[in-house]
DSSP file (Angstrom, degrees, kcal/mol; ACC not computed):
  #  RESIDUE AA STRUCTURE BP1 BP2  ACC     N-H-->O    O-->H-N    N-H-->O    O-->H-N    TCO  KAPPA ALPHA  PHI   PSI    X-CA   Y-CA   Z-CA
    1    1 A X     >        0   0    0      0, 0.0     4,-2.1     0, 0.0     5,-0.1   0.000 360.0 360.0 360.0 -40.8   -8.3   32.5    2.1
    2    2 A X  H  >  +     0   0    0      2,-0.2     4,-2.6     1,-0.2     5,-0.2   0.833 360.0  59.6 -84.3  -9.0   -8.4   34.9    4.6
    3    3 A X  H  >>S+     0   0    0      2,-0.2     4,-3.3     1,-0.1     5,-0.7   0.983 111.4  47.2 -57.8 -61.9  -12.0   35.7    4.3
    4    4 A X  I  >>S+     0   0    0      1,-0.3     5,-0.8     2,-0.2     4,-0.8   0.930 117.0  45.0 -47.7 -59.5  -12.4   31.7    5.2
    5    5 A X  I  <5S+     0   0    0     -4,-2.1     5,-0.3     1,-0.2     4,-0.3   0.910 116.3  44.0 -59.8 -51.4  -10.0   32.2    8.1
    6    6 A X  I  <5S+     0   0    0     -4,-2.6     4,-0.4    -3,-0.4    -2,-0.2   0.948 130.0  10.2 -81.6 -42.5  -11.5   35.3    9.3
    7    7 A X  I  <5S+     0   0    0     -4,-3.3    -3,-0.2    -5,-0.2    -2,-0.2   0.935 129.8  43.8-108.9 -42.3  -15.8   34.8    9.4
    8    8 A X  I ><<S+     0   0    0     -4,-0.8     3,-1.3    -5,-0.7    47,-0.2   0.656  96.4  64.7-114.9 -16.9  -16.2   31.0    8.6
    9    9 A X  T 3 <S+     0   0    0     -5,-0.8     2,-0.6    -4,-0.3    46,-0.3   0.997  96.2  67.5 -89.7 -51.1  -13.5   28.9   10.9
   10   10 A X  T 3  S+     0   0    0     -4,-0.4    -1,-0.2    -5,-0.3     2,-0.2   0.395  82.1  81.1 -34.3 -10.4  -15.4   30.2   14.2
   11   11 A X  S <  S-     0   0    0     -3,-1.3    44,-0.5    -2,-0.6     3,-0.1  -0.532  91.9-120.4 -95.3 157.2  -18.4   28.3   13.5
   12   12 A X  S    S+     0   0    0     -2,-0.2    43,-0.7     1,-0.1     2,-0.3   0.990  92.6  14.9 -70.1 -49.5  -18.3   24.3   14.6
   13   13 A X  E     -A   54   0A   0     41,-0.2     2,-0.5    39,-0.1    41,-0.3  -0.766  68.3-175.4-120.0 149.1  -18.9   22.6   10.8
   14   14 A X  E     -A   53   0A   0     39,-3.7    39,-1.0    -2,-0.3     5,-0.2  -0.998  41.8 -75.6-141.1 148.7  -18.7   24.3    8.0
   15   15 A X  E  >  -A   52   0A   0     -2,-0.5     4,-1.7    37,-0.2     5,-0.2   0.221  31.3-131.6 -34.6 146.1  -19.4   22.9    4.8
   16   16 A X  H >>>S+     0   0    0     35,-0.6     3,-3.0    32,-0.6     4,-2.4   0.909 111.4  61.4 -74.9 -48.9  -17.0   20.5    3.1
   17   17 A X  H 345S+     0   0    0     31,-0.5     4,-0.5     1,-0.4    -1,-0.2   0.458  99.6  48.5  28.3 -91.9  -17.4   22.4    0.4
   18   18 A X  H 345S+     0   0    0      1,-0.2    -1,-0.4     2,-0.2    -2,-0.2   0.566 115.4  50.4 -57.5 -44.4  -16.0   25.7    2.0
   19   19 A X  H <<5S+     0   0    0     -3,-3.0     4,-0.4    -4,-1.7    -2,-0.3   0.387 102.4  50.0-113.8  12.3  -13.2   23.7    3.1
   20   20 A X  T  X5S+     0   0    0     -4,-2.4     4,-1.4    -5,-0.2    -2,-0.2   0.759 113.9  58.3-107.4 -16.8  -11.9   21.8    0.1
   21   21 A X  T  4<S+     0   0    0     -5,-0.6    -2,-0.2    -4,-0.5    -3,-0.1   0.388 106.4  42.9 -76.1  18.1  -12.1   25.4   -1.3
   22   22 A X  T  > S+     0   0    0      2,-0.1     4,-1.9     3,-0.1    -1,-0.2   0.476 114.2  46.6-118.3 -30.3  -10.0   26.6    1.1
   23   23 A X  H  > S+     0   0    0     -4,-0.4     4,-0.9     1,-0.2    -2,-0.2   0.511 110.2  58.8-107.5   4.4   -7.4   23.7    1.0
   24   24 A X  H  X S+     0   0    0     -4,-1.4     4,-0.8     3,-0.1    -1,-0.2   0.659 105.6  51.2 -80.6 -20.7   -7.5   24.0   -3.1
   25   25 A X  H  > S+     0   0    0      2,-0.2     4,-3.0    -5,-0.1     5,-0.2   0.927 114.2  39.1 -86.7 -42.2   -6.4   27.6   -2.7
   26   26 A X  H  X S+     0   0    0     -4,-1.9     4,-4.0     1,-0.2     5,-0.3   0.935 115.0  51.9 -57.7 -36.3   -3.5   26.9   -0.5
   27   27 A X  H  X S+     0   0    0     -4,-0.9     4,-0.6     2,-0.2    -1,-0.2   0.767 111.4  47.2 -63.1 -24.8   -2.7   23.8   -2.4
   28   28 A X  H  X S+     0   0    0     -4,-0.8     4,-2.5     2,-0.1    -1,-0.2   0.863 114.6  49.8 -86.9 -26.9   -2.8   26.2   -5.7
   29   29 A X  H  X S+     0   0    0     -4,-3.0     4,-0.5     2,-0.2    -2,-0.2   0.988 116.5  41.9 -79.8 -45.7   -0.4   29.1   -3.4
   30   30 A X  H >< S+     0   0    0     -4,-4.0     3,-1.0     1,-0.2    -1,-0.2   0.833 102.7  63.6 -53.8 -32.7    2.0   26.3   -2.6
   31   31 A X  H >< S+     0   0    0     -4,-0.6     3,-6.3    -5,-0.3    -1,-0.2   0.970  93.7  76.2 -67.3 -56.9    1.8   24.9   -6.1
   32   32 A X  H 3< S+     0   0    0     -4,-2.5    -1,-0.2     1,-0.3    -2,-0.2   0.776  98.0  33.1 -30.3 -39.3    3.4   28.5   -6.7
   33   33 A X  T << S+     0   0    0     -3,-1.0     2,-0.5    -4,-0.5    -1,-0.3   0.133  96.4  94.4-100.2  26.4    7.0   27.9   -5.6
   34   34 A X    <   -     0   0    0     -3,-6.3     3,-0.2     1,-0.2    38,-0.1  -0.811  65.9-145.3-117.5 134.2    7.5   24.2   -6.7
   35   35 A X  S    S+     0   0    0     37,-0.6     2,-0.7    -2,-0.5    -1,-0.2   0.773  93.0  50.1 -26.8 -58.6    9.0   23.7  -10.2
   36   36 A X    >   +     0   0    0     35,-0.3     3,-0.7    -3,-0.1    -1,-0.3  -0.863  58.1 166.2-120.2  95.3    7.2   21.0  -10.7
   37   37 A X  G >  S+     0   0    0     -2,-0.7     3,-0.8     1,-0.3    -1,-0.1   0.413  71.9  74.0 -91.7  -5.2    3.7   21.4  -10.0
   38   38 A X  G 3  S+     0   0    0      1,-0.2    -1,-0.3     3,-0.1    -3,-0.0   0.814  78.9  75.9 -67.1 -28.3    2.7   18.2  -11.7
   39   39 A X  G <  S+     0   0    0     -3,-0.7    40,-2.0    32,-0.1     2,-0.4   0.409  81.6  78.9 -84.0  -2.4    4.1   16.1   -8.7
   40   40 A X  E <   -b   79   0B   0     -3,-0.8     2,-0.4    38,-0.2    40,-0.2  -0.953  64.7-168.9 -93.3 153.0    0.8   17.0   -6.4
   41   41 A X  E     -b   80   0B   0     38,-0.8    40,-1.1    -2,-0.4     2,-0.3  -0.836   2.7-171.1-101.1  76.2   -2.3   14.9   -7.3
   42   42 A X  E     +b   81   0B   0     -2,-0.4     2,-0.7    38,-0.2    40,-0.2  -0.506   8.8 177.7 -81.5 133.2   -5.2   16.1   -5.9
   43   43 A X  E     +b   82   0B   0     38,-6.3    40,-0.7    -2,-0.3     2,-0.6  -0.901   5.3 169.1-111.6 127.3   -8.8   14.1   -6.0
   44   44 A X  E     -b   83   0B   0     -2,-0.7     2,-0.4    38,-0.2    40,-0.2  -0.994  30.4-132.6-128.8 143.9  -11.5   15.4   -4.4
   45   45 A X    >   -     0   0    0     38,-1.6     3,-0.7    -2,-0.6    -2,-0.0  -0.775  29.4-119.5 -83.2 129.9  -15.0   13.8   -5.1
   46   46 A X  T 3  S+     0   0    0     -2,-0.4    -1,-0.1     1,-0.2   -29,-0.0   0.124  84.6  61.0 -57.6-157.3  -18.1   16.4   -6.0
   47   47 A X  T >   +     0   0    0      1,-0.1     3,-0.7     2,-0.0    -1,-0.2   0.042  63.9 129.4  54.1 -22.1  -21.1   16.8   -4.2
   48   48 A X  G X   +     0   0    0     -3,-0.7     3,-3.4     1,-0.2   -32,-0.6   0.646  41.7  89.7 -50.6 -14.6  -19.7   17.8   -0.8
   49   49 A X  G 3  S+     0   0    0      1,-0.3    -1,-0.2   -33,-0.2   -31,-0.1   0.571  77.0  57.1 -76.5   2.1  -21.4   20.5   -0.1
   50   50 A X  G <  S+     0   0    0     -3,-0.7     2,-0.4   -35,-0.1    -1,-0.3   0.345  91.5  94.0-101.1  11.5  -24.2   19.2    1.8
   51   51 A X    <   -     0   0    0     -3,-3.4   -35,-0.6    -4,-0.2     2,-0.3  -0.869  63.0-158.0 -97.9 127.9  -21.8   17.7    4.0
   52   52 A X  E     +A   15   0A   0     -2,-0.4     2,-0.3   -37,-0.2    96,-0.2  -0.659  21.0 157.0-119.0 159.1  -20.7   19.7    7.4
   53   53 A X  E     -A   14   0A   0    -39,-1.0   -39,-3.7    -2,-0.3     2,-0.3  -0.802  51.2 -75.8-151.9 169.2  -17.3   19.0    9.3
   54   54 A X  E >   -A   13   0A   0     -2,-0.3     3,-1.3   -41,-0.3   -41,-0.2  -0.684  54.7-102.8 -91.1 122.3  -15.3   21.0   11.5
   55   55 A X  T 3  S+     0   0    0    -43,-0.7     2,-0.2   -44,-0.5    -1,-0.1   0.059 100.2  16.7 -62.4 158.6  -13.1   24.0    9.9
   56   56 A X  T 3  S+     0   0    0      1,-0.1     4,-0.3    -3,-0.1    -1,-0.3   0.141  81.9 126.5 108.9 -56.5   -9.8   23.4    9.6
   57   57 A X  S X  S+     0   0    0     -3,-1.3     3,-0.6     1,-0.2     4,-0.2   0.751  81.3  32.6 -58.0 -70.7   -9.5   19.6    9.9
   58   58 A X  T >> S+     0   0    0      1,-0.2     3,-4.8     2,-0.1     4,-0.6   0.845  95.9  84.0-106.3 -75.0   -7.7   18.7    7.0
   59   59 A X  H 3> S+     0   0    0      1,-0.2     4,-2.0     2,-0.2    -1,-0.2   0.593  85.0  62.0 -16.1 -30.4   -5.3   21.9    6.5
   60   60 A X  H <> S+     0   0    0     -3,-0.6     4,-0.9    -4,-0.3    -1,-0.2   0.926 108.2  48.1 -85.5 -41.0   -2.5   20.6    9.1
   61   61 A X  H X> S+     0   0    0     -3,-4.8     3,-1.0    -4,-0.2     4,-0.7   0.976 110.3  45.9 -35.7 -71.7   -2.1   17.5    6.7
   62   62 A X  H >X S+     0   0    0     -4,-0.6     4,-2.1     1,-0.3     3,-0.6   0.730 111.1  48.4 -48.1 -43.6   -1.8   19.2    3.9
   63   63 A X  H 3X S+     0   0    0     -4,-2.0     4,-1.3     1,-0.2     5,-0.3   0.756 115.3  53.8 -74.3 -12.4    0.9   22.1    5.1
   64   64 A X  H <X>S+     0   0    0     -3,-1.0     4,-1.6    -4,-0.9     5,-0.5   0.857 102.1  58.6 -96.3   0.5    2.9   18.9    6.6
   65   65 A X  H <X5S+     0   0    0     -4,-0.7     4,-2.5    -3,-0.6     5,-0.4   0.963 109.0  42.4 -44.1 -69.1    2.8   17.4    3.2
   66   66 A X  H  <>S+     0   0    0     -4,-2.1     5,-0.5     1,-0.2     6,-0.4   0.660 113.4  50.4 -72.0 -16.4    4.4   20.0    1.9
   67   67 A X  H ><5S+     0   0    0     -4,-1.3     3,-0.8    -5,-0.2     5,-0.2   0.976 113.0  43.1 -45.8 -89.7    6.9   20.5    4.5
   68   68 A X  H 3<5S+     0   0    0     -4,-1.6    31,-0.3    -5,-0.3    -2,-0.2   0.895 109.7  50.3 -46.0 -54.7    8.1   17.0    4.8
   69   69 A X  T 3<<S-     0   0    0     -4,-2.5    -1,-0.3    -5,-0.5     5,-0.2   0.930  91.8-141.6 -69.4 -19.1    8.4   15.8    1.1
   70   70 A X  T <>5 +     0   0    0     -3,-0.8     4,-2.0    -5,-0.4     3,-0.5   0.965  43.0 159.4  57.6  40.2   10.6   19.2    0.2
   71   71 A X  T  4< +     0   0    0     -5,-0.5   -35,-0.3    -6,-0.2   -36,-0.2   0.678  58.7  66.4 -78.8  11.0    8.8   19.0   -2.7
   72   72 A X  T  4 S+     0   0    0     -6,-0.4   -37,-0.6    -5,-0.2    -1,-0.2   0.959 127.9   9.6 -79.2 -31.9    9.7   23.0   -3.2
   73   73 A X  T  4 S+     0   0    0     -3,-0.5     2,-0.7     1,-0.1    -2,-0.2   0.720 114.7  87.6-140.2 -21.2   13.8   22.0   -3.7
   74   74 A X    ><  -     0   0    0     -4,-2.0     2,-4.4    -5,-0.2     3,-3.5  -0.706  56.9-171.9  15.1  42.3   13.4   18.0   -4.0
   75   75 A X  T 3  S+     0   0    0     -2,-0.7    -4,-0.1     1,-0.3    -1,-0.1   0.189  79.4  58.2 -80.1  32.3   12.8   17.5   -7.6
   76   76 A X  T 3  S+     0   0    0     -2,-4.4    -1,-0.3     2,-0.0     2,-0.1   0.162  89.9 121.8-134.6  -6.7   11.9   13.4   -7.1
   77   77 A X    <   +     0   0    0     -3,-3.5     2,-0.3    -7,-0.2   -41,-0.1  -0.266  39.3 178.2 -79.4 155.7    9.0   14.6   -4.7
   78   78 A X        -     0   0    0     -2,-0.1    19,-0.6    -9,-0.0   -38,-0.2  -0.946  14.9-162.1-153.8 132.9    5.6   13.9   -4.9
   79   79 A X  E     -bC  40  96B   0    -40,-2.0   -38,-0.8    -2,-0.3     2,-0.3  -0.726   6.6-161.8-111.5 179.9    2.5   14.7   -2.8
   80   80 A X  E     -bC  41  95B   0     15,-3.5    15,-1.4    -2,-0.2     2,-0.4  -0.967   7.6-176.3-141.4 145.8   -0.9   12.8   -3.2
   81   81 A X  E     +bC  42  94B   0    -40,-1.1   -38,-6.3    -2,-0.3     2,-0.3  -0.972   8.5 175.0-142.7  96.6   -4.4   14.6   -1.6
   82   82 A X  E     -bC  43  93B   0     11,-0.8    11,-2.1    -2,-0.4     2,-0.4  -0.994   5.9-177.5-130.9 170.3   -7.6   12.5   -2.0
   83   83 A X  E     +bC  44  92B   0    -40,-0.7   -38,-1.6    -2,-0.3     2,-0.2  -0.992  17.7 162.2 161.1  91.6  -11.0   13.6   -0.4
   84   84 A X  E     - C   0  91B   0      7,-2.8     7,-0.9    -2,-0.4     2,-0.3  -0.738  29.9-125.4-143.8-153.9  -14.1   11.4   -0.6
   85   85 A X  E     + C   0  90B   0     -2,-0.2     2,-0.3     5,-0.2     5,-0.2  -0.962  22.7 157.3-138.5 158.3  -17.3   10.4    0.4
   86   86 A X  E >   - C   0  89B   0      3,-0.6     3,-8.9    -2,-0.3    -2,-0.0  -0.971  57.9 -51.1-154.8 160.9  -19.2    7.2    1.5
   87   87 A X  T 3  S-     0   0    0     -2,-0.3    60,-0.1     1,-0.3     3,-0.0   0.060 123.5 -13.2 -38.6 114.3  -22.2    6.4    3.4
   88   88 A X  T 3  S+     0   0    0     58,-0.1    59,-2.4    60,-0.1    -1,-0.3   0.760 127.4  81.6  63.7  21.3  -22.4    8.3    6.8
   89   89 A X  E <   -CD  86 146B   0     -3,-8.9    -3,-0.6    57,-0.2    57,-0.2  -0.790  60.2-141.4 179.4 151.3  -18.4    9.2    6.3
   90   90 A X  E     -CD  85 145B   0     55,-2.5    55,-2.0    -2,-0.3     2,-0.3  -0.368  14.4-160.9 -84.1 142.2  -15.4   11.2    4.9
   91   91 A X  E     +CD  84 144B   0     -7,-0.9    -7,-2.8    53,-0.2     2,-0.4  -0.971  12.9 171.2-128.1 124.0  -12.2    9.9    3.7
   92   92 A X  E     -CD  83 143B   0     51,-0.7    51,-1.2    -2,-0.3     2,-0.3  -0.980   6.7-177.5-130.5 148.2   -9.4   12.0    3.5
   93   93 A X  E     -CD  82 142B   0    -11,-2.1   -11,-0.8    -2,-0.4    49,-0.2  -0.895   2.6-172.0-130.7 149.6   -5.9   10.4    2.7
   94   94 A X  E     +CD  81 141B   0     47,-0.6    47,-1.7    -2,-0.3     2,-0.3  -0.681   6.5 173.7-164.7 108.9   -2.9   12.3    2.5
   95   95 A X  E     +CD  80 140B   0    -15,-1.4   -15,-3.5    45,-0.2    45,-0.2  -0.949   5.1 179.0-138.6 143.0    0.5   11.0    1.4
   96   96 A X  E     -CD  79 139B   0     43,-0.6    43,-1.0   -17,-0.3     2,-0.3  -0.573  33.4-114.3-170.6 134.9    4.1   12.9    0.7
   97   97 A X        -     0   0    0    -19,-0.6     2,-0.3    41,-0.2    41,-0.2  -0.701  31.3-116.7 -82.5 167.3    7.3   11.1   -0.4
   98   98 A X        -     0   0    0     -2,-0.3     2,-0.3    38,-0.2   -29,-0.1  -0.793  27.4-109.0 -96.3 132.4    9.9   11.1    1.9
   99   99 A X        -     0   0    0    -31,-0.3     3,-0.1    -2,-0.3    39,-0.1  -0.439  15.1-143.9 -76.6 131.7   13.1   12.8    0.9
  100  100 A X  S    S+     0   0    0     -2,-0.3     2,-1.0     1,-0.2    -1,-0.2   0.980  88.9  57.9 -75.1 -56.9   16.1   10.3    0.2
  101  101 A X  S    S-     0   0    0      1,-0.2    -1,-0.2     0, 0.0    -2,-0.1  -0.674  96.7-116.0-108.1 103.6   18.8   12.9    1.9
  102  102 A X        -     0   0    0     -2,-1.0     2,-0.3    -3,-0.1    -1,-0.2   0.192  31.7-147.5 -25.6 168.4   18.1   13.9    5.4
  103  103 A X        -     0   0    0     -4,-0.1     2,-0.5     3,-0.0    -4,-0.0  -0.845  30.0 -98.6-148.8 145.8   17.2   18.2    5.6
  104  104 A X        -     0   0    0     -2,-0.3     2,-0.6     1,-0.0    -2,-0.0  -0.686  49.5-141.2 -56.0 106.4   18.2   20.4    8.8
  105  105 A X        -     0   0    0     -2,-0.5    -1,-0.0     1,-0.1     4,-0.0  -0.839  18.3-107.8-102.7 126.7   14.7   20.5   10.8
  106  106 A X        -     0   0    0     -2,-0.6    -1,-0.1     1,-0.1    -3,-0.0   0.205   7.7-127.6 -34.0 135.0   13.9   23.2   12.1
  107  107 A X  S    S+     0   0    0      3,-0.0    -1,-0.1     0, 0.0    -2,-0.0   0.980  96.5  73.9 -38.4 -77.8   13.9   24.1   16.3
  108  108 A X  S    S+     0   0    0      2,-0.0     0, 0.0     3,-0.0     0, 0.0   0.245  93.9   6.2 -21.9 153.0   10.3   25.2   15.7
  109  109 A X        +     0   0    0      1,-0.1    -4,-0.0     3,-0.0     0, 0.0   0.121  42.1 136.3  84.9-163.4    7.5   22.8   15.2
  110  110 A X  S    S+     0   0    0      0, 0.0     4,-0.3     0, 0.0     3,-0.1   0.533  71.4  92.2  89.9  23.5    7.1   19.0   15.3
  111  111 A X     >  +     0   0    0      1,-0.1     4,-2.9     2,-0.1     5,-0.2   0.631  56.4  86.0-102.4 -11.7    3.7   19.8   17.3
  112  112 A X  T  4 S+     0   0    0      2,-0.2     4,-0.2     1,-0.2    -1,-0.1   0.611  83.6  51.0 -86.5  -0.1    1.3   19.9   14.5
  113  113 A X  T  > S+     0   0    0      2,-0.2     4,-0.6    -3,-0.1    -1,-0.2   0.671 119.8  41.5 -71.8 -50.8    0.4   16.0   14.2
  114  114 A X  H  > S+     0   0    0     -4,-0.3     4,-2.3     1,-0.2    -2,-0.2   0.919 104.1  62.2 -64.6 -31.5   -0.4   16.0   17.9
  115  115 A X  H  X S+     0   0    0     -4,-2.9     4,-2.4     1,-0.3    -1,-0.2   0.743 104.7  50.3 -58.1 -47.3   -1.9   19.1   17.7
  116  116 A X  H  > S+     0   0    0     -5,-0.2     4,-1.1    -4,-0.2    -1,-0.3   0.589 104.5  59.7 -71.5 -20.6   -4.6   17.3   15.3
  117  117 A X  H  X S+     0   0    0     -4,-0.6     4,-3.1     2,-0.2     5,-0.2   0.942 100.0  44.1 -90.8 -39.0   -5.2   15.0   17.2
  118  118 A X  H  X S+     0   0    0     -4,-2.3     4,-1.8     2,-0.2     5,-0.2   0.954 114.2  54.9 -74.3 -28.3   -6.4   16.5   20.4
  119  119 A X  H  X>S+     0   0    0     -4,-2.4     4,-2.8     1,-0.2     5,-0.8   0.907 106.8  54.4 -64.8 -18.1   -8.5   18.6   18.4
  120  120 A X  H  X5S+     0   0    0     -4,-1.1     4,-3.6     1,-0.2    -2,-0.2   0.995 109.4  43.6 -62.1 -50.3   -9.6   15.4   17.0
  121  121 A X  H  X5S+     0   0    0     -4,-3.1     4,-0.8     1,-0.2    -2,-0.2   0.872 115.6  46.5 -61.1 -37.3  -10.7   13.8   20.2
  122  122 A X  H ><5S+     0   0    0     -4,-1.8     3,-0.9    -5,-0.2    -1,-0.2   0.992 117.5  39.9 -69.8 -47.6  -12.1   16.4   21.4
  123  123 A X  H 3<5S+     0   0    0     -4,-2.8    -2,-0.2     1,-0.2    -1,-0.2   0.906 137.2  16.8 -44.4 -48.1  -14.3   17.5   18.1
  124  124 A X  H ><<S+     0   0    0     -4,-3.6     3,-3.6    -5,-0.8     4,-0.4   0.084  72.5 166.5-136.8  55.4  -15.0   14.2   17.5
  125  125 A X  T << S+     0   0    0     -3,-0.9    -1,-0.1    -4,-0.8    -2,-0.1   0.401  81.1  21.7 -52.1 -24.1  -14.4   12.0   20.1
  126  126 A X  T 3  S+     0   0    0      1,-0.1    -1,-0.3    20,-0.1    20,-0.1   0.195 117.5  70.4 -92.8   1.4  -16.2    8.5   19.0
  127  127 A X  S <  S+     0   0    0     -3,-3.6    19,-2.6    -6,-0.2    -2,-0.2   0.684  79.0  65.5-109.2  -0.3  -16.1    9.4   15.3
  128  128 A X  E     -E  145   0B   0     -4,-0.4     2,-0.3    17,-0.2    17,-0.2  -0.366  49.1-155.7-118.2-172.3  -13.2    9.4   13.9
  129  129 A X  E     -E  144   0B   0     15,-2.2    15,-2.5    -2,-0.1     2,-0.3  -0.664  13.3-163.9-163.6 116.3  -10.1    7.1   12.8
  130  130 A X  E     -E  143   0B   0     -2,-0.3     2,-0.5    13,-0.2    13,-0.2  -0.851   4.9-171.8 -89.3  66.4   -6.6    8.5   12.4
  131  131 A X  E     +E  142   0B   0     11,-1.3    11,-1.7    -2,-0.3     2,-0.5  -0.501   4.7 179.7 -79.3 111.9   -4.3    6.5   10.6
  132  132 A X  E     +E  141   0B   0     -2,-0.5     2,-0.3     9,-0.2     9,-0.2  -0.885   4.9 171.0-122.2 114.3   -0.6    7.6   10.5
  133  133 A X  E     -E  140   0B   0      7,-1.5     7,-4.0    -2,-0.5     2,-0.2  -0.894   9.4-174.5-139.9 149.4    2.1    5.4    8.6
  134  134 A X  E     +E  139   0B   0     -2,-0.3     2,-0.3     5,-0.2     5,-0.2  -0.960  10.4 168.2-149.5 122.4    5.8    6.4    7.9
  135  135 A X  E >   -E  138   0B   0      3,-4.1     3,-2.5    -2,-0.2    -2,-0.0  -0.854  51.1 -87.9-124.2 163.2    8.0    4.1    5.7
  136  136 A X  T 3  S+     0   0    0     -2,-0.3   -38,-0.2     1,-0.3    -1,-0.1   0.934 126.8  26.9 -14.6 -78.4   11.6    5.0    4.1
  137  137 A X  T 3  S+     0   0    0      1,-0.1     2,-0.3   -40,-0.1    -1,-0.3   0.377 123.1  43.8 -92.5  13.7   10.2    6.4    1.2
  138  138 A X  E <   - E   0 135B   0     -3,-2.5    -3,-4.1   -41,-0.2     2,-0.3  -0.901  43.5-164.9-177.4 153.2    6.9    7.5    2.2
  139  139 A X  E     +DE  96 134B   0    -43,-1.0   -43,-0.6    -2,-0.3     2,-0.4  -0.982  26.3 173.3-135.5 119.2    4.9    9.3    4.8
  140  140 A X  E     -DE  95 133B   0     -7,-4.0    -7,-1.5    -2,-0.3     2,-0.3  -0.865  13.6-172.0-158.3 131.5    0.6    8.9    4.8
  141  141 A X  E     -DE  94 132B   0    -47,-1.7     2,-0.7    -2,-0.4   -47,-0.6  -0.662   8.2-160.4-101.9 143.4   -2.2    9.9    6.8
  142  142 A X  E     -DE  93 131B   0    -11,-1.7   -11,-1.3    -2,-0.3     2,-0.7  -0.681   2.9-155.6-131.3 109.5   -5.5    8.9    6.4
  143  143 A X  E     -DE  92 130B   0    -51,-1.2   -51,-0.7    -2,-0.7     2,-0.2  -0.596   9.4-179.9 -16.8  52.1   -8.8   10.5    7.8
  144  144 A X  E     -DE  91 129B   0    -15,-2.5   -15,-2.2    -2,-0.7     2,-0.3  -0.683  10.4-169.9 -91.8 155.3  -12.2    8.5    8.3
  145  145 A X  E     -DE  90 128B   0    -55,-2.0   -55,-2.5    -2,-0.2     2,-0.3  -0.921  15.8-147.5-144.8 105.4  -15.1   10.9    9.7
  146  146 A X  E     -D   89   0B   0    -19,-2.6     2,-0.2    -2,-0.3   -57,-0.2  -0.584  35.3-127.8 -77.2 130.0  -18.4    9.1   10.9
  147  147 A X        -     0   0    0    -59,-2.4     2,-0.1    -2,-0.3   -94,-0.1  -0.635  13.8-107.5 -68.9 136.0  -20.9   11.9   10.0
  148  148 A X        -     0   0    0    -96,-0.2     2,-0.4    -2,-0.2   -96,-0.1  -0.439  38.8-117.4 -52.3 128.4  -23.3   13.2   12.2
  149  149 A X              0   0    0      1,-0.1    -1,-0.1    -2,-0.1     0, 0.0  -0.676 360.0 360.0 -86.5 139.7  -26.9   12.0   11.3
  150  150 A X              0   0    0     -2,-0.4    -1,-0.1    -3,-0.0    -2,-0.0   0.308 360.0 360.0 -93.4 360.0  -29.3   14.5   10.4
């Protein structure tokens, strides 16, 4: 992970590839404290690797997934990571239950959803579509990314 952090996130695209292997290792170190490691789902479609995207992109979901749902001390929580492909564009969806019993949130934070977003506009300023919905019992973002034609 930190090799990927250190040499590869400096470039503009990096393979998806390279970056679902990047958010499968964190997703496998997070999977490390939660009891119940059954309650993420991840899908990822093969083939990516001949597609390139911007480093990074994804990762902010994914840590707020795991954040949000308390699926480390929550035992009713559940995250869902899918990660596909269509003509000329990526879909990435990313959906968390929502915790029935409020949690003390932290001082820190609450920046990292904006935070993704101006790097979206800027990265990808006509190409993308952010979708962000929060009900009661559930919190999911979803990702399209018009591909650059080669």
């Amino acid at each position: 992970m930190m090799r990927y952090l250190l040499y590869e996130t400096d470039k503009e695209r990096v393979t998806l590839e390279k970056e679902v292997s990047f958010l499968m290792n964190y997703i496998d170190l997070e999977k490390l404290r939660v009891e119940n490691a059954t309650a993420v789902h991840i899908e990822v479609q093969e083939n990516l690797h001949d597609i390139l995207v911007a480093p990074l992109v994804f990762i902010p979901f994914v840590e707020n997934s795991f954040k949000h749902s308390r699926i480390i001390d929550d035992p009713d929580a559940w995250i869902e990571i899918k990660l596909r492909s269509e003509p000329g564009k990526i879909i990435f969806l990313c959906s968390n239950s929502i915790p029935k019993t409020q949690f003390k949130q932290q001082s820190n934070g609450g920046v990292g959803l904006e935070n993704i977003e101006k790097r979206l506009r800027i990265i990808y300023p006509t190409k993308y579509k952010l979708s962000i919905t929060s009900q009661p019992e559930q919190f999911e973002v979803e990702l399209t990314i018009k591909l650059d034609e080669n």
